[in-house]
C-alpha positions, -999 to 999 in steps of 0.1 A, spaced: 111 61 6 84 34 4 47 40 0 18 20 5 -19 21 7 -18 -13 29 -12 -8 69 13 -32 83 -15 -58 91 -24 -63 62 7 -69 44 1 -107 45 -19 -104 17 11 -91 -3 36 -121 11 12 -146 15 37 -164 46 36 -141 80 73 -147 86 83 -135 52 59 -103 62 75 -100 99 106 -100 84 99 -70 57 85 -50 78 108 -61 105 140 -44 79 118 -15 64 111 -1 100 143 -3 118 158 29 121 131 43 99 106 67 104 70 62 95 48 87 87 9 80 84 -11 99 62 -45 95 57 -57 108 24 -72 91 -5 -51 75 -26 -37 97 -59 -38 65 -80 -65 45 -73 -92 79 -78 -72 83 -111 -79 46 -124 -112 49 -114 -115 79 -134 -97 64 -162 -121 33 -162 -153 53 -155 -146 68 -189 -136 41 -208 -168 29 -199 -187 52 -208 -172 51 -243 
């Protein structure tokens, strides 16, 4: 299982070269399913939690 909070088009900004991103995403998707779900992400509301109290500290 693989999760990210990036859609496939941006995944350049991960790779930084398109044919090194073509070619991930080419290997994760093949005989794969995908399943998108559209929530807020667990982790990113929990660091900004975390930080909002630090900061108020």
């Amino acid at each position: 299982m693989l999760t990210s909070d990036l859609p496939f088009s941006k995944w350049d900004n991960i790779f930084k070269d398109p044919l090194t991103t073509a070619a991930a995403i080419d290997r994760l998707v093949h005989h794969s399913v995908i399943l998108e779900v559209n929530l807020p992400s667990y982790r990113l509301e929990s660091a900004k939690k975390s930080k909002a109290a630090v900061l108020e500290s």
